[in-house]
PyMOL Python script that loads the backbone (N, CA, C, O; Angstrom):
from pymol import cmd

cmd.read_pdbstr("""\
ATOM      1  N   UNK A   1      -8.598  -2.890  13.457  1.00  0.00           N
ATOM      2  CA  UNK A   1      -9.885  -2.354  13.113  1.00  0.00           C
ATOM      3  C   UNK A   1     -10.229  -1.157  14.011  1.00  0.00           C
ATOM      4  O   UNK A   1     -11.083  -0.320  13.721  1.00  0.00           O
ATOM      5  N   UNK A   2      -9.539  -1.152  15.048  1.00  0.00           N
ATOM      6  CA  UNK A   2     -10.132  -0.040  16.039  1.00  0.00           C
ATOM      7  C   UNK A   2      -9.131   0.963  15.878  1.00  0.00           C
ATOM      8  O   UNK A   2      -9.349   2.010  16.487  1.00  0.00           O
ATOM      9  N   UNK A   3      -7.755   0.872  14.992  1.00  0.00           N
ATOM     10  CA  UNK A   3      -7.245   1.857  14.973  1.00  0.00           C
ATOM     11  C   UNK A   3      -8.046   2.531  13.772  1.00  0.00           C
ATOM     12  O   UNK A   3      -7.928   3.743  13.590  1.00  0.00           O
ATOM     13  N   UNK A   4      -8.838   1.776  12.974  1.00  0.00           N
ATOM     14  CA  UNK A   4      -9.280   2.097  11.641  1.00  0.00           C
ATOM     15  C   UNK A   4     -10.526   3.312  12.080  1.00  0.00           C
ATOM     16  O   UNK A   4     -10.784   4.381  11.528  1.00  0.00           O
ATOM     17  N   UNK A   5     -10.992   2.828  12.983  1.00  0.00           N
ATOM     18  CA  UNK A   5     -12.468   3.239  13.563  1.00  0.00           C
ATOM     19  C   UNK A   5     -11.730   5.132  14.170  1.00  0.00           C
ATOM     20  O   UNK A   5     -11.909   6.298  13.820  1.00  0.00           O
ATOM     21  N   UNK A   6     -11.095   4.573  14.965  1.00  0.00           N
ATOM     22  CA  UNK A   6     -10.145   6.008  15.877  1.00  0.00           C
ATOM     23  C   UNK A   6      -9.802   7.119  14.566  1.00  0.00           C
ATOM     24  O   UNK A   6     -10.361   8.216  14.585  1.00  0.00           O
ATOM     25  N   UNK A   7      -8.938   6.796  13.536  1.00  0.00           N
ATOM     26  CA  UNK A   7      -8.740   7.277  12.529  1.00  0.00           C
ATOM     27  C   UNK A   7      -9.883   8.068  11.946  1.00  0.00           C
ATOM     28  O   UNK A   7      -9.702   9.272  11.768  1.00  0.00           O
ATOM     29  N   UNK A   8     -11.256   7.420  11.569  1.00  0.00           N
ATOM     30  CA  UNK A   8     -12.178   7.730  10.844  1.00  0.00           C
ATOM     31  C   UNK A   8     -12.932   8.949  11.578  1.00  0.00           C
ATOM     32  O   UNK A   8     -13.161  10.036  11.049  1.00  0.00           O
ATOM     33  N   UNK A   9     -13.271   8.584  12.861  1.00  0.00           N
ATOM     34  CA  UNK A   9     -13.795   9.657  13.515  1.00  0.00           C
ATOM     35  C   UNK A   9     -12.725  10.816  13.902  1.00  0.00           C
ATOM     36  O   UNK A   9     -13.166  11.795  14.503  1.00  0.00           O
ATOM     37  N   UNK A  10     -11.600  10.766  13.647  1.00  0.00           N
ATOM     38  CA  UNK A  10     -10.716  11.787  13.809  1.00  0.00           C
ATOM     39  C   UNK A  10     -10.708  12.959  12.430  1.00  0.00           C
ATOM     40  O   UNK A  10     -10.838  14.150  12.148  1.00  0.00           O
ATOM     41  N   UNK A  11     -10.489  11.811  11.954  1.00  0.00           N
ATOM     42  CA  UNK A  11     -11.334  12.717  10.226  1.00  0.00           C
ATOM     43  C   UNK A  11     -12.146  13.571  10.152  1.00  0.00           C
ATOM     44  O   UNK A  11     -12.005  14.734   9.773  1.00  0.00           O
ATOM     45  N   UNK A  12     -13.362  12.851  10.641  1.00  0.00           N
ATOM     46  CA  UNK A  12     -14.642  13.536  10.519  1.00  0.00           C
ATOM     47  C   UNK A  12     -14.597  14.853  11.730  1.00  0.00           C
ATOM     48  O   UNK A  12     -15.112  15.967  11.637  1.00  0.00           O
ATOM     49  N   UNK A  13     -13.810  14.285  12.836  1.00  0.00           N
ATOM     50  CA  UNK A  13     -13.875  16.227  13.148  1.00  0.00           C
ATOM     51  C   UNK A  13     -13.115  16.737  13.007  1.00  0.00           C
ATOM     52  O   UNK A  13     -13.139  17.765  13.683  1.00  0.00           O
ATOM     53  N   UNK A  14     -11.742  16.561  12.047  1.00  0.00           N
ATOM     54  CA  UNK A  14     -11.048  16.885  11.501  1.00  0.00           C
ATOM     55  C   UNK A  14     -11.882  18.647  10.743  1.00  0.00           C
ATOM     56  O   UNK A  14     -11.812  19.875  10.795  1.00  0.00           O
ATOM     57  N   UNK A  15     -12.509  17.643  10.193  1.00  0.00           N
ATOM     58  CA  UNK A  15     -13.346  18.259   8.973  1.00  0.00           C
ATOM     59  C   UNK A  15     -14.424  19.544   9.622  1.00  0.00           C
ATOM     60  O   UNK A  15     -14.846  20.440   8.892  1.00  0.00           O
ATOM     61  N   UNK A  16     -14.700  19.466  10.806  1.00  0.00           N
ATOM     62  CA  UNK A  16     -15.728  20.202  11.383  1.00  0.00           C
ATOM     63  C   UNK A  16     -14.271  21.284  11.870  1.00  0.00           C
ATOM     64  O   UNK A  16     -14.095  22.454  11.531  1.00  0.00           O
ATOM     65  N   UNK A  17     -13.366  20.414  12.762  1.00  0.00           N
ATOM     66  CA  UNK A  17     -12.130  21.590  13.880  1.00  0.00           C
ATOM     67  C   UNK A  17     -11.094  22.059  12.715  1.00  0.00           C
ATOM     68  O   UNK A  17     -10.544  21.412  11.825  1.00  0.00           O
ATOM     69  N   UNK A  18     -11.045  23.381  13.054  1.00  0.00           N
ATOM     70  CA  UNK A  18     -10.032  23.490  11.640  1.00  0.00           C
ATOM     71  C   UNK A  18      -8.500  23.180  12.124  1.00  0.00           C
ATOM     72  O   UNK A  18      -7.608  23.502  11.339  1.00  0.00           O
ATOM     73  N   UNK A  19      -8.119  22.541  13.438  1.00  0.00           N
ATOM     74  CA  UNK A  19      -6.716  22.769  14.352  1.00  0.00           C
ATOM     75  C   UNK A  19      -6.198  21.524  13.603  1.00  0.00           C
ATOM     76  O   UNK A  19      -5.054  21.432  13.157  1.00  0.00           O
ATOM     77  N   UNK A  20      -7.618  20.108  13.461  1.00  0.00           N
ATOM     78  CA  UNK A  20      -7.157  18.634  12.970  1.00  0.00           C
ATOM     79  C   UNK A  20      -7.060  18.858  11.821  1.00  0.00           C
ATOM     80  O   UNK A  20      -7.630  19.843  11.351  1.00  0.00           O
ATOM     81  N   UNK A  21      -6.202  17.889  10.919  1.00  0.00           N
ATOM     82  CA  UNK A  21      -6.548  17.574   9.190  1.00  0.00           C
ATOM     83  C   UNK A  21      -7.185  16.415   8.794  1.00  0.00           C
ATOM     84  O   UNK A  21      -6.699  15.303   8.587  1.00  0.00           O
ATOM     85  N   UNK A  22      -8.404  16.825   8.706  1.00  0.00           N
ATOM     86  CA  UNK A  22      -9.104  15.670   8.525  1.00  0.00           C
ATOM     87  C   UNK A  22      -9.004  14.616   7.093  1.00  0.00           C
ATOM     88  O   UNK A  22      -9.036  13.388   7.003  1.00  0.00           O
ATOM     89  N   UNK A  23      -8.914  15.354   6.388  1.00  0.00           N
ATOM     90  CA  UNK A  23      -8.758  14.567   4.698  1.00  0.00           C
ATOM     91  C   UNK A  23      -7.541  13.246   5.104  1.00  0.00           C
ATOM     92  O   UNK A  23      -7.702  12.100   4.685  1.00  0.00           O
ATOM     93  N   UNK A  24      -6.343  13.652   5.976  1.00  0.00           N
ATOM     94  CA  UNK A  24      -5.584  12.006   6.346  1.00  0.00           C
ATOM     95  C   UNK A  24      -5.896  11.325   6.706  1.00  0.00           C
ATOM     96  O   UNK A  24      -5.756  10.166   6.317  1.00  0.00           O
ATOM     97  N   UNK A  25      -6.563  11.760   7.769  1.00  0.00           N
ATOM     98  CA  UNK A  25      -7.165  10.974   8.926  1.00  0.00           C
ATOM     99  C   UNK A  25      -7.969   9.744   8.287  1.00  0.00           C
ATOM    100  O   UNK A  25      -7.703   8.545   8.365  1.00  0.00           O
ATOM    101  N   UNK A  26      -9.121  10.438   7.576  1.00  0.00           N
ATOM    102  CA  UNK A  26     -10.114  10.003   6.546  1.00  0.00           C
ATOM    103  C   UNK A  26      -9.572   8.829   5.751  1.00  0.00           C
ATOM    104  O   UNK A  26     -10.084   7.710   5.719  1.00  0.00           O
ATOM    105  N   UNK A  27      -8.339   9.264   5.032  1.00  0.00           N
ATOM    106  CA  UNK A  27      -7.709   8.362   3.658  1.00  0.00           C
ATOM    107  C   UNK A  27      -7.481   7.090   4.561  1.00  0.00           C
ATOM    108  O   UNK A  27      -8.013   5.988   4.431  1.00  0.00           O
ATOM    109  N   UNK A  28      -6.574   7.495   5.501  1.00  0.00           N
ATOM    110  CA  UNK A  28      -6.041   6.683   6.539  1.00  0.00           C
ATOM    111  C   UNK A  28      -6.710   5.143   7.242  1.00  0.00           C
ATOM    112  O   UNK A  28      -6.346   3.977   7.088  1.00  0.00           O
ATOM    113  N   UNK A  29      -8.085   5.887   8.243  1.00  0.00           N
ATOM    114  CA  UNK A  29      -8.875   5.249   8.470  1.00  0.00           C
ATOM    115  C   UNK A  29      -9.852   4.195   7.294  1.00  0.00           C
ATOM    116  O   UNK A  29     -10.478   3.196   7.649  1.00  0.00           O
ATOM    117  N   UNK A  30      -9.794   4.594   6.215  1.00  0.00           N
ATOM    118  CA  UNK A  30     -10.280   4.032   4.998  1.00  0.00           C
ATOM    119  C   UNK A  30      -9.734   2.644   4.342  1.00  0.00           C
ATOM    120  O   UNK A  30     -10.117   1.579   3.858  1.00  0.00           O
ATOM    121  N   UNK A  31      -8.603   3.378   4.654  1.00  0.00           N
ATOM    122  CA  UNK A  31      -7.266   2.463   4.309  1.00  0.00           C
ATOM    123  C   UNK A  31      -7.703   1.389   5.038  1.00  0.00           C
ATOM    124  O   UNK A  31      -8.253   0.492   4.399  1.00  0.00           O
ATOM    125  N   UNK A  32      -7.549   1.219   6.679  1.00  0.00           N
ATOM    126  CA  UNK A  32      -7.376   0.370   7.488  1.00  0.00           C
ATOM    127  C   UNK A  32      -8.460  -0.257   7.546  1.00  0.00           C
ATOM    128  O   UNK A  32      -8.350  -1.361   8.078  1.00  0.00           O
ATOM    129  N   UNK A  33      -9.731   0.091   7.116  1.00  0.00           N
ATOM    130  CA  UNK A  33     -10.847  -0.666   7.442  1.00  0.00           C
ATOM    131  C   UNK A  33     -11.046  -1.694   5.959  1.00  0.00           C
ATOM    132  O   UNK A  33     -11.432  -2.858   6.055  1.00  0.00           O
ATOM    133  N   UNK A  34     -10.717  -1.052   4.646  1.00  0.00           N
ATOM    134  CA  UNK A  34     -11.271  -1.725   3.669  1.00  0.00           C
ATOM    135  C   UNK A  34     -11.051  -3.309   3.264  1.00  0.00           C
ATOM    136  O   UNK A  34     -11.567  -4.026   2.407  1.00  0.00           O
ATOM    137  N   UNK A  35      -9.842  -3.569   4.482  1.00  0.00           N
ATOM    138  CA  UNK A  35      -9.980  -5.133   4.038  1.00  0.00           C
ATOM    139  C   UNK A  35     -10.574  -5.952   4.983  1.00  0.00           C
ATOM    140  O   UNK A  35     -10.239  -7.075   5.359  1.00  0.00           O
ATOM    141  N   UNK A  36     -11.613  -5.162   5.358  1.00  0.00           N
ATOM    142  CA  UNK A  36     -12.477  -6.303   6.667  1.00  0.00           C
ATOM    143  C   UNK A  36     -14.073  -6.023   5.644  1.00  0.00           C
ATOM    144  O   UNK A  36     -14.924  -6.798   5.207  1.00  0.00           O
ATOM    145  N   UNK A  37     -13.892  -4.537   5.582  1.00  0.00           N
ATOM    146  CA  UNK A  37     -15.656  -4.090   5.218  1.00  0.00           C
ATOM    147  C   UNK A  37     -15.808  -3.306   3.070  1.00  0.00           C
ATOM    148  O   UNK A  37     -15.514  -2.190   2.641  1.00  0.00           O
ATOM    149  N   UNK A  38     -16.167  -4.099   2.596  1.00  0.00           N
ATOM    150  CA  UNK A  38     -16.621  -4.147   1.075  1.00  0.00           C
ATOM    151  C   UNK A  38     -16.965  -2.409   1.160  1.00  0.00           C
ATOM    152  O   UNK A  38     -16.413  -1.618   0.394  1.00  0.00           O
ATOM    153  N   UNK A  39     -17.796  -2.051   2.042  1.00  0.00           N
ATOM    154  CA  UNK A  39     -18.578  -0.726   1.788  1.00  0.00           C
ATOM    155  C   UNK A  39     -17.268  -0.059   2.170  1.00  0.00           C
ATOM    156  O   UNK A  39     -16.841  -0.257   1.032  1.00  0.00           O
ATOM    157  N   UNK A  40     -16.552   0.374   2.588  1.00  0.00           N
ATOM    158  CA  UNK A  40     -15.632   1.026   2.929  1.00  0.00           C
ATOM    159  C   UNK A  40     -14.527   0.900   1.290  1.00  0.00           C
ATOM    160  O   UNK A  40     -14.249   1.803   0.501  1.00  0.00           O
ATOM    161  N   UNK A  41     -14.263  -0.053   1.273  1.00  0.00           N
ATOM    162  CA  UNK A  41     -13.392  -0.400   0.516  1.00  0.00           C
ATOM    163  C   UNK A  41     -13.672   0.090  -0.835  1.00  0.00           C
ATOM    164  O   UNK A  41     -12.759   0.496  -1.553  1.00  0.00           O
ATOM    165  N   UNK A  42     -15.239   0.062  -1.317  1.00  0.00           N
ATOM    166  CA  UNK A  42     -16.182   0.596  -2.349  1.00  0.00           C
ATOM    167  C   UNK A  42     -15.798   2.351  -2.044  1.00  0.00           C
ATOM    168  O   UNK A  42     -15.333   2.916  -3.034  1.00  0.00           O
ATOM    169  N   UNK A  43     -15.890   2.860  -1.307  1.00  0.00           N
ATOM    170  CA  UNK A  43     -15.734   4.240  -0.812  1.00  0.00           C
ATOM    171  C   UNK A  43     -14.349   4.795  -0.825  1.00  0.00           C
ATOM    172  O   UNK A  43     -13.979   5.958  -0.982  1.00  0.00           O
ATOM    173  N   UNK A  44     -13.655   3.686  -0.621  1.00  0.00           N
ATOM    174  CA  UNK A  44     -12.003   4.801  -0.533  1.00  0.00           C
ATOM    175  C   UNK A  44     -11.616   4.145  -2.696  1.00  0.00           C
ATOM    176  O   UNK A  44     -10.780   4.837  -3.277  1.00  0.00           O
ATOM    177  N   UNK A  45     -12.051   3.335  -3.264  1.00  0.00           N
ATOM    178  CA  UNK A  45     -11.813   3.467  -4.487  1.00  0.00           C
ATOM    179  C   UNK A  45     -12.531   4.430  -5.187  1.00  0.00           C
ATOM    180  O   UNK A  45     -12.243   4.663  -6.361  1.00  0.00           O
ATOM    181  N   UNK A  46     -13.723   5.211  -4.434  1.00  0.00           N
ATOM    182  CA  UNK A  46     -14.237   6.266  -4.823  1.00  0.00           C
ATOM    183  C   UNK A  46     -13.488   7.533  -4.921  1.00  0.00           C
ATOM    184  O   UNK A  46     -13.167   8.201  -5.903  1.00  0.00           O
ATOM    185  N   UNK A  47     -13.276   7.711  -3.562  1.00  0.00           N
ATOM    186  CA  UNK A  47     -12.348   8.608  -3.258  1.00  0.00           C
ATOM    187  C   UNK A  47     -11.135   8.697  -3.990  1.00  0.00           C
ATOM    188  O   UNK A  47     -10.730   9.806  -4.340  1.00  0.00           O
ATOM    189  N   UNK A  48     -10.454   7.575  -4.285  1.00  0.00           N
ATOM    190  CA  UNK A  48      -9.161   8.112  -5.362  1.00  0.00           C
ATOM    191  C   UNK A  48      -9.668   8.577  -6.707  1.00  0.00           C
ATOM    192  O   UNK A  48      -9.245   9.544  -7.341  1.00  0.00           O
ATOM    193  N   UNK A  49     -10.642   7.743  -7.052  1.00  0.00           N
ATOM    194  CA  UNK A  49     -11.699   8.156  -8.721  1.00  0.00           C
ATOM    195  C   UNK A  49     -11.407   9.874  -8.504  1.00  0.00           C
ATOM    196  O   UNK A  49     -10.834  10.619  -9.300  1.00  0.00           O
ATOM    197  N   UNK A  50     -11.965  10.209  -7.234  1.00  0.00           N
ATOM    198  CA  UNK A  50     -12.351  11.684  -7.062  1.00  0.00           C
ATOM    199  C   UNK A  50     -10.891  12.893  -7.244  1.00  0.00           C
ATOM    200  O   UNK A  50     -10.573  13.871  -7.922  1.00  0.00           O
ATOM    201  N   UNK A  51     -10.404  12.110  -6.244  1.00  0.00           N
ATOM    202  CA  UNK A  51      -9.574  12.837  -6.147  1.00  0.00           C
ATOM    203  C   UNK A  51      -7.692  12.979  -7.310  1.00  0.00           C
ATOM    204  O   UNK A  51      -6.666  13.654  -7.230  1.00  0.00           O
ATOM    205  N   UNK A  52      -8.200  11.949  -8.182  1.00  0.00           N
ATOM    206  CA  UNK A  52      -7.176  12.010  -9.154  1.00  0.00           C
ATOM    207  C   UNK A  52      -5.769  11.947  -9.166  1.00  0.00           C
ATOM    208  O   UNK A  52      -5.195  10.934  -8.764  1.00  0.00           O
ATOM    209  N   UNK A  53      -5.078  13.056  -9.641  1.00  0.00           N
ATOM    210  CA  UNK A  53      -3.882  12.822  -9.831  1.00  0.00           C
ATOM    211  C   UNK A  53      -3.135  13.395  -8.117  1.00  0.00           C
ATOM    212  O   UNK A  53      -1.937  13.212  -7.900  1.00  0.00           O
ATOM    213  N   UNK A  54      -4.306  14.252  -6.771  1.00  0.00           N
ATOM    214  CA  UNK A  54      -3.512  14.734  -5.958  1.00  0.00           C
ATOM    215  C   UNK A  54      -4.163  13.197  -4.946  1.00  0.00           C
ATOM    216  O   UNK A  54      -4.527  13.342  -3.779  1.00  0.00           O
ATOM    217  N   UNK A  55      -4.190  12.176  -5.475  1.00  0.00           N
ATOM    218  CA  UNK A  55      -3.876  11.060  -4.527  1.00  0.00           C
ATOM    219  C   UNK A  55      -2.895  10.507  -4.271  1.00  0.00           C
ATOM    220  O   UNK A  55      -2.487   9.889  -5.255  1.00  0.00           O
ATOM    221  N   UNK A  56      -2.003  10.362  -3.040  1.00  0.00           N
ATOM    222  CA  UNK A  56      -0.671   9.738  -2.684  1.00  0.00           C
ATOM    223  C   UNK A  56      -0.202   8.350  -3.458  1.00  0.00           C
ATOM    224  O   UNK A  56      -0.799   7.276  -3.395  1.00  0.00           O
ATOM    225  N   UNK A  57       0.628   8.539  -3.969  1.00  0.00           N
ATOM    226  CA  UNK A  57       0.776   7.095  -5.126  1.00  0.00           C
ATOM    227  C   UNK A  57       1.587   6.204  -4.412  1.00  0.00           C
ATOM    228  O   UNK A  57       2.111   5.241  -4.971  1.00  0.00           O
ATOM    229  N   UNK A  58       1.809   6.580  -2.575  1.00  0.00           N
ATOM    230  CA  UNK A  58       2.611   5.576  -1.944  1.00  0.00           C
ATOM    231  C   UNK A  58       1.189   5.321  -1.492  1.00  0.00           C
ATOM    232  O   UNK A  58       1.471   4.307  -0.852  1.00  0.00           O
ATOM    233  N   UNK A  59       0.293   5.405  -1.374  1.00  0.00           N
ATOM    234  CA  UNK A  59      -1.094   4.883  -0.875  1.00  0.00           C
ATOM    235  C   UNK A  59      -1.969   3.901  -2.008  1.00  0.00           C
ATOM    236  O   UNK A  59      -2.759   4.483  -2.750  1.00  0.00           O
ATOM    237  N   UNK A  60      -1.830   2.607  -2.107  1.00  0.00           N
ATOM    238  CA  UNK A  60      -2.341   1.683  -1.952  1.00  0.00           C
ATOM    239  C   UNK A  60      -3.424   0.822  -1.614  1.00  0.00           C
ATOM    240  O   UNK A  60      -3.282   0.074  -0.647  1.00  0.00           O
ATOM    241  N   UNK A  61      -4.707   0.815  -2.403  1.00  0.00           N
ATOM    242  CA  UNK A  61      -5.832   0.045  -1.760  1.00  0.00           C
ATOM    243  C   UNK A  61      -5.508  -1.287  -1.387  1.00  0.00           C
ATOM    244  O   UNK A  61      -5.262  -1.986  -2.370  1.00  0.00           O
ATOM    245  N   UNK A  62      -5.406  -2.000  -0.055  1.00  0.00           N
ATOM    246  CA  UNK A  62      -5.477  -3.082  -0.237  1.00  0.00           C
ATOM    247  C   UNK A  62      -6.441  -3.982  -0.594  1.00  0.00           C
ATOM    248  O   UNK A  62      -7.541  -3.437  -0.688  1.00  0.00           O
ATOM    249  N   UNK A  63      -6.449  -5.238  -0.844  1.00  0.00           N
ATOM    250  CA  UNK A  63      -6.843  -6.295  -1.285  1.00  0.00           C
ATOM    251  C   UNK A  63      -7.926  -6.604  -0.167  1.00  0.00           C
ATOM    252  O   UNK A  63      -7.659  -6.556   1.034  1.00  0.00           O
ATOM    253  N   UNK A  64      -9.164  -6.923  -0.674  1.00  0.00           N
ATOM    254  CA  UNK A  64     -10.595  -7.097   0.165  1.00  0.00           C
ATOM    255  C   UNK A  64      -9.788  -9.016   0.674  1.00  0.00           C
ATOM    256  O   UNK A  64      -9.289  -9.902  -0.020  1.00  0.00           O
ATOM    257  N   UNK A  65      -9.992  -8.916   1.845  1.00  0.00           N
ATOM    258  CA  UNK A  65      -9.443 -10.460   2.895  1.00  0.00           C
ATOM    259  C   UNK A  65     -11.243 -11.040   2.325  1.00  0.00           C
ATOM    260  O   UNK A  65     -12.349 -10.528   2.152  1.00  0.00           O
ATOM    261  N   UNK A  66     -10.729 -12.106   2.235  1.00  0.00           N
ATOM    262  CA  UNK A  66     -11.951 -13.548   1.898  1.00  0.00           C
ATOM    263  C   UNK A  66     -12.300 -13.974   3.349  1.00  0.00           C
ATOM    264  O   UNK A  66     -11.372 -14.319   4.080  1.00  0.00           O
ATOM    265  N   UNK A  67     -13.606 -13.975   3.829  1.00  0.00           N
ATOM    266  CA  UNK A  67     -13.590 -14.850   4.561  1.00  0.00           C
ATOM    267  C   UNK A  67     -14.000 -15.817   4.888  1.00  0.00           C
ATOM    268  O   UNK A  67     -15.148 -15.512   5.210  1.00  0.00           O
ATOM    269  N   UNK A  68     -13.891 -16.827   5.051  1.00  0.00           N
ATOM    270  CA  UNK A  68     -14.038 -18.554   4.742  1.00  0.00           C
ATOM    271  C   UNK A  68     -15.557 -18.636   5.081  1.00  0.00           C
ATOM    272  O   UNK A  68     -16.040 -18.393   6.187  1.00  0.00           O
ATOM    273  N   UNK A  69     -16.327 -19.066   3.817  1.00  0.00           N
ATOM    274  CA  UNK A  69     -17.550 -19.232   3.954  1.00  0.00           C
ATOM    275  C   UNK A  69     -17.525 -21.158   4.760  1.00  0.00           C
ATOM    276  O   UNK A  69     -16.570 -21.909   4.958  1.00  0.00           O
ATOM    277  N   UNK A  70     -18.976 -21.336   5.014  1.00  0.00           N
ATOM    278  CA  UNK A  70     -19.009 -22.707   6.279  1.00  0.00           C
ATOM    279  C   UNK A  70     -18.666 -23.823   4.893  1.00  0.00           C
ATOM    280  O   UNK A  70     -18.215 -24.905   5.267  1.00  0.00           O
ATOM    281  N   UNK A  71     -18.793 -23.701   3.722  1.00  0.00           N
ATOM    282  CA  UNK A  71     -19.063 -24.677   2.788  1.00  0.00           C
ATOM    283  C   UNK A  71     -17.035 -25.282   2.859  1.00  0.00           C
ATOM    284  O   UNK A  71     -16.738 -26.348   2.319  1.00  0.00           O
ATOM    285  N   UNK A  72     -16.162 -24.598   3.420  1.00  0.00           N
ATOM    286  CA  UNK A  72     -14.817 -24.397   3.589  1.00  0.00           C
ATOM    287  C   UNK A  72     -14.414 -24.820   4.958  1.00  0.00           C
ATOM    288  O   UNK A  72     -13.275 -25.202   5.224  1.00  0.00           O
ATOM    289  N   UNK A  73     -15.243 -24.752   5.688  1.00  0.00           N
ATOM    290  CA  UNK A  73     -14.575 -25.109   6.820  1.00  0.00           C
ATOM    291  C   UNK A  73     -15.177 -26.767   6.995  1.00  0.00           C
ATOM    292  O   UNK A  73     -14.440 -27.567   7.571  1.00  0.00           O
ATOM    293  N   UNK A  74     -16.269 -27.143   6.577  1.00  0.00           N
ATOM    294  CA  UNK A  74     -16.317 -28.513   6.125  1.00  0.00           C
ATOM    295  C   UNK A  74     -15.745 -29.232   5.202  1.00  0.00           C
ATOM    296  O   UNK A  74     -15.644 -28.839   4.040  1.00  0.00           O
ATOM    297  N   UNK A  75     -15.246 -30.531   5.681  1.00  0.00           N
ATOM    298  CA  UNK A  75     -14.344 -30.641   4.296  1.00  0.00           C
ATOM    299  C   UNK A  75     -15.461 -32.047   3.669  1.00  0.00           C
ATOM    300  O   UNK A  75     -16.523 -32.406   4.178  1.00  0.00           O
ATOM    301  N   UNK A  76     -14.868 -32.546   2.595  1.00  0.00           N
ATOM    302  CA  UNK A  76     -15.396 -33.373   2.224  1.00  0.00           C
ATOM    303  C   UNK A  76     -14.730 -34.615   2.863  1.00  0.00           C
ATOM    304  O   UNK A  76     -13.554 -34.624   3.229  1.00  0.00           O
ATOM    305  N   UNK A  77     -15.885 -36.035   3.005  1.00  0.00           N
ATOM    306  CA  UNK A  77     -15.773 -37.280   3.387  1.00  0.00           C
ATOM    307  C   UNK A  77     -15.561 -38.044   2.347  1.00  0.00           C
ATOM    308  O   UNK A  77     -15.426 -39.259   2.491  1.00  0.00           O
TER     309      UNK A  77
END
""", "prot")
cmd.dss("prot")
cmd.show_as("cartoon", "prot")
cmd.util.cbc("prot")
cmd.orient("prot")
C-alpha cells in the first residue's frame, strides 16, 4: 500500500515536473491501491473508459479483496 501511495504522489508531480512521467506513475499507483480502496479502484476503471484503445492491455484491473465482515469471523454454535 505504501508503494501504492509513493507511486501516486510521484504521478501527481510527475504531472506538474516535466523531467517525471507522471501518467505511469499514476496508472501504476492506481493499480496498487485498488484492491484495498473501492474509490480508487472506481477511478482507475475510469481511467481505462477514458483512455481507450492507448491503455496497456498487459495492465489489468485487479479484483477488489473482500474483507471479512464481524458476521464471518463469528461462527455459528
Amino acid at each position: 500500500m505504501v508503494v501504492g501511495w509513493i507511486c501516486l504522489i510521484i504521478g501527481l508531480l510527475g504531472i506538474i515536473l516535466p523531467i517525471i512521467p507522471g501518467i505511469p506513475f499514476l496508472i501504476v499507483g492506481l493499480a496498487l491501491l485498488s484492491t484495498e480502496h473501492r474509490w480508487v479502484r472506481s477511478l482507475l476503471i475510469w481511467t481505462k473508459r477514458k483512455l481507450g484503445r492507448w491503455w496497456p492491455s498487459k495492465i489489468q484491473i485487479p479484483p477488489l479483496r473482500r474483507k471479512p465482515s464481524r458476521a464471518d469471523d463469528e461462527a455459528p454454535r
